[in-house]
C-alpha positions in Angstrom: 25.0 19.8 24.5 27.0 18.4 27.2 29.7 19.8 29.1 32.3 18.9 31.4 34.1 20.9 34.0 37.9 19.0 35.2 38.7 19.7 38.6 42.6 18.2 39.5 42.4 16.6 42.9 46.1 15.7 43.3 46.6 13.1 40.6 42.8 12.1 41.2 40.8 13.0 37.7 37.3 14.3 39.5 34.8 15.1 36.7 32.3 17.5 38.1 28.5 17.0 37.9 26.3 18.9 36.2 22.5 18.5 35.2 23.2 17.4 31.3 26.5 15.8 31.9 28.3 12.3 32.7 29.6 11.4 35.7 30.7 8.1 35.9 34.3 8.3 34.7 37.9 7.5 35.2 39.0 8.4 39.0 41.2 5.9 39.8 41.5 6.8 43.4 43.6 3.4 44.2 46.7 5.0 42.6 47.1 8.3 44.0 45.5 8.1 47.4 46.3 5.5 50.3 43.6 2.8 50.5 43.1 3.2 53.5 42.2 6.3 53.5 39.6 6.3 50.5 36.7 5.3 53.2 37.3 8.0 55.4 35.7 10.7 53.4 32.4 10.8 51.7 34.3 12.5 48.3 36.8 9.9 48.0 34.4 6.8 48.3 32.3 8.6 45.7 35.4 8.5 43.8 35.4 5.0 44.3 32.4 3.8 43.3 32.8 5.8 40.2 36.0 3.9 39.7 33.8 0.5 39.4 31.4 2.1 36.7 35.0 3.6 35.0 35.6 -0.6 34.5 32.9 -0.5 32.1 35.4 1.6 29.5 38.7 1.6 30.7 41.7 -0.5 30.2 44.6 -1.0 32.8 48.2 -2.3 33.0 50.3 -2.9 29.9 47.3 -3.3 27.6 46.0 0.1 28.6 47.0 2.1 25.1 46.6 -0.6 22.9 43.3 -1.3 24.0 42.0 2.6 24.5 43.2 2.8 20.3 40.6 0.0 19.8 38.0 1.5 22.2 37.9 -1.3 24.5 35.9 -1.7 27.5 35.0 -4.9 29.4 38.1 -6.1 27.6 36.6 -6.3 24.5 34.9 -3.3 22.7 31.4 -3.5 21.1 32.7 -3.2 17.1 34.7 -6.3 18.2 31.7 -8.2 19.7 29.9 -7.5 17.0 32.2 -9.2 14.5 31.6 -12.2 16.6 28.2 -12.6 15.5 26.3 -12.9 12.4 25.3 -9.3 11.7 29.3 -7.6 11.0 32.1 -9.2 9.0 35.9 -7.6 10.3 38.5 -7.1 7.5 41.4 -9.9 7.1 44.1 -7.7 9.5 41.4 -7.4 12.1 43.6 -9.9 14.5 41.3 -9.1 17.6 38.8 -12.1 16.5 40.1 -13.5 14.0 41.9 -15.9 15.7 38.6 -17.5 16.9 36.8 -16.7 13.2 40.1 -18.7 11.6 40.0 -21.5 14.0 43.5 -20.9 15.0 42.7 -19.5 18.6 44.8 -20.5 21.5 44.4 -20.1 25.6 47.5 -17.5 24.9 45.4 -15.0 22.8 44.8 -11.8 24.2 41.3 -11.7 23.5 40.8 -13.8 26.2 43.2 -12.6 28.6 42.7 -9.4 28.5 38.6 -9.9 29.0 39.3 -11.8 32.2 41.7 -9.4 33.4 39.8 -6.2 32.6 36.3 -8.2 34.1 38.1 -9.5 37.3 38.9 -5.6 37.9 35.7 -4.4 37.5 35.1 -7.3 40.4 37.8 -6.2 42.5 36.2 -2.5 42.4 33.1 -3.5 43.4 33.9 -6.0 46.2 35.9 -2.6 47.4 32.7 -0.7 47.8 30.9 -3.7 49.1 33.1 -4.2 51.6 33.8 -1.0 52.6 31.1 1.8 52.0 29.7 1.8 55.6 32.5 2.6 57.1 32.4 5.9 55.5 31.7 8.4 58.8 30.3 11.5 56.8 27.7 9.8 53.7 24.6 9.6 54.5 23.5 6.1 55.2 20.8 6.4 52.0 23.5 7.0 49.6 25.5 4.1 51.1 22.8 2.4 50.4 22.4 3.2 47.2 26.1 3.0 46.2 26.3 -0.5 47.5 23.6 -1.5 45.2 25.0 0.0 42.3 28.3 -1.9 43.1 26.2 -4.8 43.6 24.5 -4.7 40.1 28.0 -4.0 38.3 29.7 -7.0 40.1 27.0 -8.8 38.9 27.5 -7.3 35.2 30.9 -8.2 35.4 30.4 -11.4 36.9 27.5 -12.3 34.0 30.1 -11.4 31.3 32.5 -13.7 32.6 29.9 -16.7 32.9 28.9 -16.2 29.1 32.8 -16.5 28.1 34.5 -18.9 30.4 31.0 -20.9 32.0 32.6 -21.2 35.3 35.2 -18.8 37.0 36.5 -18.4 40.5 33.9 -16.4 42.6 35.2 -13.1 44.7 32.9 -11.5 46.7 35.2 -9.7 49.5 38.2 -7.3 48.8 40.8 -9.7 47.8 44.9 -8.5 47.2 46.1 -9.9 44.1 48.6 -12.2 45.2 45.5 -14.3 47.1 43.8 -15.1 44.1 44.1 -18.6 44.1 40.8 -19.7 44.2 39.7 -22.8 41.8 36.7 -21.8 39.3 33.1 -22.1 40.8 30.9 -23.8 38.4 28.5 -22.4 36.0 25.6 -22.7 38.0 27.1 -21.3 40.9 28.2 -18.0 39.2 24.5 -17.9 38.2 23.7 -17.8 41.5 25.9 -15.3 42.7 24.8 -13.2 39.7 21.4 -13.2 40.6 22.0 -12.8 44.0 23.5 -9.7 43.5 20.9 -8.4 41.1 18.4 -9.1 43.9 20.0 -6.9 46.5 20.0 -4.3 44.1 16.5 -5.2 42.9 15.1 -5.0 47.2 17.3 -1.6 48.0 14.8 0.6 48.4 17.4 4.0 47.6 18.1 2.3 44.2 15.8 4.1 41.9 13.7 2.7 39.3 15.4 5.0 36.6 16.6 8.0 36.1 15.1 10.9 33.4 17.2 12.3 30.7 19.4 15.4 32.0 19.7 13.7 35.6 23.0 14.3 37.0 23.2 10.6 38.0 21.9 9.4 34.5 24.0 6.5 33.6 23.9 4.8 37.1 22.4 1.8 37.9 18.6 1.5 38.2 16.0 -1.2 39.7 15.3 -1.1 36.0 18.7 -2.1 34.5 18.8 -5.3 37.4 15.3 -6.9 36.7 16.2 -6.6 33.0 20.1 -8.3 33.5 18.3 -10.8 36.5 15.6 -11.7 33.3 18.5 -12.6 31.0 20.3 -14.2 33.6 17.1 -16.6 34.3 17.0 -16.8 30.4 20.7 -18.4 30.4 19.4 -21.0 33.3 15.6 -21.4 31.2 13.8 -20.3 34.1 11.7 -19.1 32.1 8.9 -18.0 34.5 11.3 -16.0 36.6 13.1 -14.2 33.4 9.1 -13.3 32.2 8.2 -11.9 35.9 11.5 -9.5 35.5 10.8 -8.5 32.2 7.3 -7.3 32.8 8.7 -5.3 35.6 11.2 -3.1 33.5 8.4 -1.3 31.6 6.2 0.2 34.6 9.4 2.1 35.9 9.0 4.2 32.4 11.0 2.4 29.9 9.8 2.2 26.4 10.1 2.1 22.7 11.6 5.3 21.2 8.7 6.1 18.9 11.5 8.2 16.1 13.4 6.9 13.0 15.2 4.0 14.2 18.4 5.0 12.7 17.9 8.2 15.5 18.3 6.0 18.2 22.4 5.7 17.7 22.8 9.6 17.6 23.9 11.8 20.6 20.5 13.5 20.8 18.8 10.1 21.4 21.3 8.5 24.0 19.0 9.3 27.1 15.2 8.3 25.5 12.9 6.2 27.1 14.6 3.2 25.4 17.9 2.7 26.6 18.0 1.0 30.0 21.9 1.1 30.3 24.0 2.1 28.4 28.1 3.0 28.7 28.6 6.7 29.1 30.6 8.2 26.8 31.9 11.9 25.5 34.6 13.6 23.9 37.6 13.4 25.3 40.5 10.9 24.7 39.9 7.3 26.0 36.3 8.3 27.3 34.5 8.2 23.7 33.4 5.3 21.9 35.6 4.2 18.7 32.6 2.8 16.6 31.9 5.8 15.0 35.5 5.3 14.0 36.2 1.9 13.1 32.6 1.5 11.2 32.8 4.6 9.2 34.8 5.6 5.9 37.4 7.9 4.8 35.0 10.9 4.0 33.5 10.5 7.4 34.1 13.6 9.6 37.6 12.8 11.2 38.1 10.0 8.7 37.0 6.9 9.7 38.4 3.7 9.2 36.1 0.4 8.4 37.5 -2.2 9.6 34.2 -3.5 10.3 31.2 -4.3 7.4 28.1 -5.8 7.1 28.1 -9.1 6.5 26.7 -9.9 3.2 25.3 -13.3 3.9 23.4 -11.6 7.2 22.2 -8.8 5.1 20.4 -11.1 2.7 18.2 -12.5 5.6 16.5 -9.3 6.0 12.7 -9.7 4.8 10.6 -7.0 2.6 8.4 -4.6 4.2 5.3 -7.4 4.0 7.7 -10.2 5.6 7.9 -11.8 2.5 11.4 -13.8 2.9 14.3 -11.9 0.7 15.1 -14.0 -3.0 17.3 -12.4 -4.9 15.6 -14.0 -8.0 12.4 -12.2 -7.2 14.3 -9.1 -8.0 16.6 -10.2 -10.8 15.6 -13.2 -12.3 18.7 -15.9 -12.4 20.9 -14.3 -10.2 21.0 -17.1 -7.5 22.5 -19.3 -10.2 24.7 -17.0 -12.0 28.8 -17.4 -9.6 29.2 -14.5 -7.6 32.1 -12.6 -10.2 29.2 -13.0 -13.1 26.8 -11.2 -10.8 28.6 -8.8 -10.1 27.7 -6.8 -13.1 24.0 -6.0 -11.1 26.5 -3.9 -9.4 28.2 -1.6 -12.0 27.5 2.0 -12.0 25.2 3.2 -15.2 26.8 4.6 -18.3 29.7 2.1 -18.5 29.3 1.5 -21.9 28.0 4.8 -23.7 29.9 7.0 -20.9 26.7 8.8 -19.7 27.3 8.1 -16.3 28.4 9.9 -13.0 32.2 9.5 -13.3 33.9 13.3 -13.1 36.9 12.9 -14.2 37.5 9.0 -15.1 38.3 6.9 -17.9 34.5 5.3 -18.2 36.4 2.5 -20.7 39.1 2.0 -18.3 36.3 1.0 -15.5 34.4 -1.2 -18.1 37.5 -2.7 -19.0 38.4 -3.3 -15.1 35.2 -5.4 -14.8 34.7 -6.9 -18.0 38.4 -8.7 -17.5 37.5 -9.5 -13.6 34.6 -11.7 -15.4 31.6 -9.6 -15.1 28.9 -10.9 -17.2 27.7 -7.6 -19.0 25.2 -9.6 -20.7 22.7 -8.9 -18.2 23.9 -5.2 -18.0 21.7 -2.3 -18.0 23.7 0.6 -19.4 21.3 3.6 -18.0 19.2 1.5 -15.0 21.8 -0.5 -13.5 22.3 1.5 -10.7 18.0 1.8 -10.2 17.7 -1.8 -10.8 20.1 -2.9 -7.6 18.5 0.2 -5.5 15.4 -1.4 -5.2 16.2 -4.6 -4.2 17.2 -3.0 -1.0 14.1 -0.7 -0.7 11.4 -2.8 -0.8 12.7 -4.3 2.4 13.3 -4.0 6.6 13.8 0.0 6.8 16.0 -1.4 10.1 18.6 -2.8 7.4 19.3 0.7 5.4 19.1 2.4 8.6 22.0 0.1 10.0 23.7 -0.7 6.6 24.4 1.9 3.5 23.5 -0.5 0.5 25.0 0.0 -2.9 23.9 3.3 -4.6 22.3 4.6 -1.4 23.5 7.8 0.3 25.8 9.0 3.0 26.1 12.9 4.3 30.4 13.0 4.5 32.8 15.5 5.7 36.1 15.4 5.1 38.0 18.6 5.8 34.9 19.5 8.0 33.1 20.5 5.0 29.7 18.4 4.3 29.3 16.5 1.0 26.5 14.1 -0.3 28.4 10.3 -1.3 27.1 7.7 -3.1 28.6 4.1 -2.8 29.0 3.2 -6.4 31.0 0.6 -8.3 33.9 0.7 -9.9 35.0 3.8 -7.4 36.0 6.5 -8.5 37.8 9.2 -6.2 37.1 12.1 -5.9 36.2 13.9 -1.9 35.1 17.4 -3.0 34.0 17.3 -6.4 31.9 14.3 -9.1 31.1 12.2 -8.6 31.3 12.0 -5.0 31.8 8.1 -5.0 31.4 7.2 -1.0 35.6 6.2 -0.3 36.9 3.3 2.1 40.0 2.0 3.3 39.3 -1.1 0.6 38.0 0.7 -2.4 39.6 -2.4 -4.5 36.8 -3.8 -3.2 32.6 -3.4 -2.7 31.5 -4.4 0.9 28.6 -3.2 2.8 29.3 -0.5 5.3 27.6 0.4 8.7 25.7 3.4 9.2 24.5 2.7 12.6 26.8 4.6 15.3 28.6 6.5 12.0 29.1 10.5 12.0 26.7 12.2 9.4 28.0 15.3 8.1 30.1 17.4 11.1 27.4 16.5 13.6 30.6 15.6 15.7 34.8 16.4 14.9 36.8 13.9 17.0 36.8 10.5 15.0 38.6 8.5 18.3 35.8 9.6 21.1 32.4 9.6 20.0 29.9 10.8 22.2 27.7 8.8 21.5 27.0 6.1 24.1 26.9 2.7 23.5 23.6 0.7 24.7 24.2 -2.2 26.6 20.2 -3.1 27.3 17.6 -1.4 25.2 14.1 -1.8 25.8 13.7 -3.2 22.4 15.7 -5.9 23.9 14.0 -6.2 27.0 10.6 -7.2 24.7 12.0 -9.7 22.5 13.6 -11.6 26.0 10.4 -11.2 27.3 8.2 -12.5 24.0 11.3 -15.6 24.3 10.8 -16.3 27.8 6.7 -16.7 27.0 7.2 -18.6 24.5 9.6 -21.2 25.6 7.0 -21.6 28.2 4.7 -22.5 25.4 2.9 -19.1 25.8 3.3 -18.4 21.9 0.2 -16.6 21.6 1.1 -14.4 24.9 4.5 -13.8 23.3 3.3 -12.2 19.7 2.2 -9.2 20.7 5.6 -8.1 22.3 7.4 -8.7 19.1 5.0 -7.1 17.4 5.5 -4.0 19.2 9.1 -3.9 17.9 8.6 -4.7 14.2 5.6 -2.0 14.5 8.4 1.1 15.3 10.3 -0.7 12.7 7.5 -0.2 9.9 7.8 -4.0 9.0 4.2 -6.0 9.0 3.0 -7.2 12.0 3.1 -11.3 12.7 -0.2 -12.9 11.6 -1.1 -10.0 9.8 -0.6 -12.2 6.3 0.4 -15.4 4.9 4.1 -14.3 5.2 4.2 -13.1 8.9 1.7 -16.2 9.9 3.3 -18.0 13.3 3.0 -21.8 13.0 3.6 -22.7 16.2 6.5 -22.4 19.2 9.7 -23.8 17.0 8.2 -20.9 14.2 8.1 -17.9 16.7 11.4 -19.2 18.4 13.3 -18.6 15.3 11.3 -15.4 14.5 12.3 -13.9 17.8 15.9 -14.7 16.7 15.9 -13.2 13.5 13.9 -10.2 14.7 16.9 -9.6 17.6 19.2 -9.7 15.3 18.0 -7.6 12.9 16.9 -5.1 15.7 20.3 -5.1 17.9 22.1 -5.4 14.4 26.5 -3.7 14.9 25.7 -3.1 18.9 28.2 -6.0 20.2 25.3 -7.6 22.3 24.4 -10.8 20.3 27.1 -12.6 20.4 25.9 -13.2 24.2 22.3 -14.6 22.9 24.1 -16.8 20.3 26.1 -18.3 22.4 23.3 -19.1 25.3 21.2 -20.2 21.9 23.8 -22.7 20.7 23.5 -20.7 17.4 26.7 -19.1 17.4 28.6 -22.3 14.7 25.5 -22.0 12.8 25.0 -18.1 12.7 28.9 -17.2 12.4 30.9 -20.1 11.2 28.8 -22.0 8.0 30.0 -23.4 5.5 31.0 -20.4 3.0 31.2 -17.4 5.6 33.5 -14.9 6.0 34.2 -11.3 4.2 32.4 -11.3 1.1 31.8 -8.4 -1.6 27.9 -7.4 -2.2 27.8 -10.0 -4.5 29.1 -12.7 -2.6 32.4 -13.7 -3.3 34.6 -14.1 -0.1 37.5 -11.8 0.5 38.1 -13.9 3.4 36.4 -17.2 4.9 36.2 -18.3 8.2 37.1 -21.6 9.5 35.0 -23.6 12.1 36.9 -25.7 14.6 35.6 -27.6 17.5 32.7 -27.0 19.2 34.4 -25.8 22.2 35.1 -22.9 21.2 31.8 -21.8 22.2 33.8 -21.9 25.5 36.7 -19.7 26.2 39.8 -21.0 27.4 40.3 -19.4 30.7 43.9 -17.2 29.9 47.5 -19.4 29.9 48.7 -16.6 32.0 46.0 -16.9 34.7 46.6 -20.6 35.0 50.4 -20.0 35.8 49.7 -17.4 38.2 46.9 -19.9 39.8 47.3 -23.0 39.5 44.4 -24.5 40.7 42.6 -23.4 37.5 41.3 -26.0 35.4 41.0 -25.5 31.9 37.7 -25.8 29.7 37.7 -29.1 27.3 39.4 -28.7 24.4 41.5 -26.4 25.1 45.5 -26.9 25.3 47.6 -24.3 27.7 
């Protein structure tokens, strides 16, 4: 368990350090102590440099409550990310994205406005401790050492972010007051630069360690290990692809690896330090220092009630293979349902017993729910009246064990607590409610409707009690991650028999057969493995808010997110909501209306209208 000791510094929050706990929180020195007087004492420019890390979860200014009730950090929070690529679908008053989901998006949006001004921050912080941290009389000049790399490798975090949003921003790399921000953007290329740059520094410090073991007061902290693998996927955004495979064969001699457990037991508390996460945002209990997907993905009988206003997306969930890598059909499991409209099918869906009322429905009308779907136009023709329920089960069990470790599938289970007290839910359809007694039908914020919800990240049972602050922390590089970069960086060098083995590795913790172990997993050649790779990163970093980045430096992102027919759809496939695909620049942010007025030497990305 972790704990936490406060101690009150005058308004300065100092969380204390112990063995098993987090130190790299809010400490906001810059309001409550004169800046010029921060480098003058070893204490206070520790303070400071945790300040830059605290830009990693933290909001500031007007935005600051709003944002903390949607567990933001870097501006935008990981459940939000994640609803930018293919592997999550947000509900229709989700407003966050949808604006760039509905094609309707404008420079004055928030979304992108508060990203810049939360990442430009984090900047600001860092060039702080750059600038500064020798100057301090009493640290030793090891740990100045090392606390300028770390500061190095976060600028260069921050400064990576904003490259993969805006492609070009203005570069700040000295302590810069507010009102002399009037430099035009830098281009792409030389943001890349600076990026790497950075990461290099960090990468030749010879205090930086290689990483830190689980229980290490300064867990959490940057690592030699963390830089090589950002420096790898920043070569991977320029396709230097040597450079990006040299950094990723460095991360795994400094003693990451593969969590060898149940991959769902990677997202739990217990896990958050393994071998596999290579950085990760620190989080714990306590109002505006937890993470909120534990929150926003989970249900009503979650512990602390959760909320879903996030689901799996049903059109991702259907690219999930079997076991063998036999590519999903959904007529190999029920003959004719591809050609049957998506209201028809929905009677694969029903609960059992619908029709002779021997079915698991407590207290309900079992005519009344027939009746419900017979006149919304399901086709009960093809239903099964005891061996519905085990019919639409195995379609989902035969396949990935990743994708009912990440999703919970029609008629699988889900350990709830509502009141505190455990109870075992099933998501059935129709729904029937009832939190503490039969039938124990799983409930949601949309129970007019039958979406697929998350599991990953979601309480089980009263394993935590505070729905708003999970502490559970959210990876940002896993070494999962680090492989499949690596097996992409080999084989866009045309090394596509050097690259199979590292995916391999991955789909081997996964339980999924290994490539070219039969005629389904059999690579054909680079263009094959490249779109392998993709689907296997998906599919592996599946609701962690860290794809949208690889679809965008992919070009997938229109393809992935915005087809023709996505959006919100029930299990069966009709759309609650659709998206809308605009111009292609929106693969581009706008940089902000509001930064542009402040500075008007900013020029705006094409397409884009202020």
């Amino acid at each position: 368990m972790k704990t936490v000791k406060y101690f009150a510094i005058g308004t300065i929050l100092l969380l204390g350090l112990t063995a098993c706990r987090k130190e790299l929180l809010d400490t906001k020195p810059y309001n409550a102590v004169n800046a010029n007087d921060i480098w003058t004492s070893a204490s206070l420019a520790s303070l400071a440099v945790n300040g830059v890390y605290n830009a990693l979860i933290q909001s500031s200014g007007e935005d600051y409550q709003n944002s903390i009730s949607q567990g933001n950090y870097l501006g935008l929070d990981a459940h939000t990310l994640s609803a930018l690529d293919p592997t999550v679908s947000p509900r229709n008053n989700w407003s966050s994205t949808h604006s760039l989901l509905n094609g309707n998006a404008s420079s004055s949006d928030a979304l992108f406005s508060r990203a810049w001004k939360q990442l430009y921050e984090g900047v600001l912080r860092a060039n702080d401790v750059i600038d500064n941290i020798e100057s301090v009389p009493d640290m030793k000049p090891e740990l100045k050492a090392q606390y300028k790399a770390e500061a190095r490798f976060l600028r260069a975090y921050f400064y990576y972010r904003l490259n993969c949003y805006y492609r070009g921003v203005p570069l700040y790399l000295h302590s810069t007051p507010v009102n002399e921000f009037t430099k035009p953007r830098s281009s792409e290329a030389e943001i890349w630069a600076a990026v790497i740059a950075d990461l290099t520094a960090a990468i030749n410090e010879p205090n930086l360690p290689g990483k830190y073991a689980a229980g290490d007061a300064n867990y959490g902290r940057a690592t030699k290990g963390a830089a090589y693998a950002l420096r790898g996927k920043t070569y991977l955004w320029m396709k230097e692809y040597e450079l990006a495979e040299n950094d990723f064969r460095r991360v795994g001699p400094l003693g990451f690896s593969l969590f060898q457990g149940e991959y769902k037991q990677l997202f739990k508390e217990n896990n958050e330090q393994c071998e596999e996460m290579v950085f990760s945002i620190q989080c714990f209990e306590k109002n505006s220092y937890g993470n909120q997907m534990s929150f926003k993905y989970g249900s009503r009988v979650s512990c602390g009630s959760g909320w879903n206003d996030f689901y799996g997306d049903a059109d991702f969930i259907d690219t999930y293979e079997t076991k063998e890598g036999k590519p999903f059909k959904w007529n190999d499991y029920i003959p004719g349902y591809s050609s049957m409209t998506p209201v028809k099918r929905s009677v694969y869906f029903l609960r059992d017993g619908l029709e002779s009322g021997n079915g698991n429905f407590g207290t309900a009308n079992y005519k009344e729910l027939k009746n419900k779907m017979a006149d919304y136009g399901s086709d009960f023709s093809k239903y099964l009246d005891q061996g519905n329920e085990a019919r639409i089960k195995a379609v989902y069990e035969d396949r990935d064990p990743r994708l009912m470790q990440t999703y919970i599938t029609p008629y699988s289970e889900y350990l709830g607590a509502p009141n505190n007290v455990e109870y075992m839910y099933t998501l059935r359809w129709p729904f029937v409610q009832n939190d503490t007694e039969r039938p124990f039908d799983l409930r949601t914020d949309t129970s007019k409707s039958f979406f697929y919800l998350v599991r990953k990240f979601v309480f089980e049972g009263t394993e935590h009690l505070y729905r708003e602050y999970s502490p559970i922390d959210v990876p940002i590089i896993r070494y999962a991650d680090v492989l499949l970069s690596l097996a992409e960086a080999l084989n866009e060098q045309g090394k596509t028999n050097d690259a199979i083995p590292f995916v391999n590795m991955v789909r081997q913790r996964a339980g999924v057969a290994l490539l070219n172990s039969n005629s389904y997993t059999r690579v054909s050649g680079q263009d094959n493995l490249r779109e392998r790779i993709r689907r296997e990163k998906r599919w592996e970093l599946a609701c962690e808010g860290t794809l949208y980045f690889d679809e965008l430096r992919w070009g997938t992102w229109y393809d992935s997110k915005l087809y023709d027919g996505a959006g919100l759809k029930q299990c069966w496939g009709e759309a609650s909501v659709t998206w809308t695909r605009n111009g292609d620049y929106y693969t581009k942010w706008p940089v902000p209306a509001t930064e542009r007025q402040l500075n008007t030497s900013l020029t705006q990305n094409e397409g884009w209208i202020d």
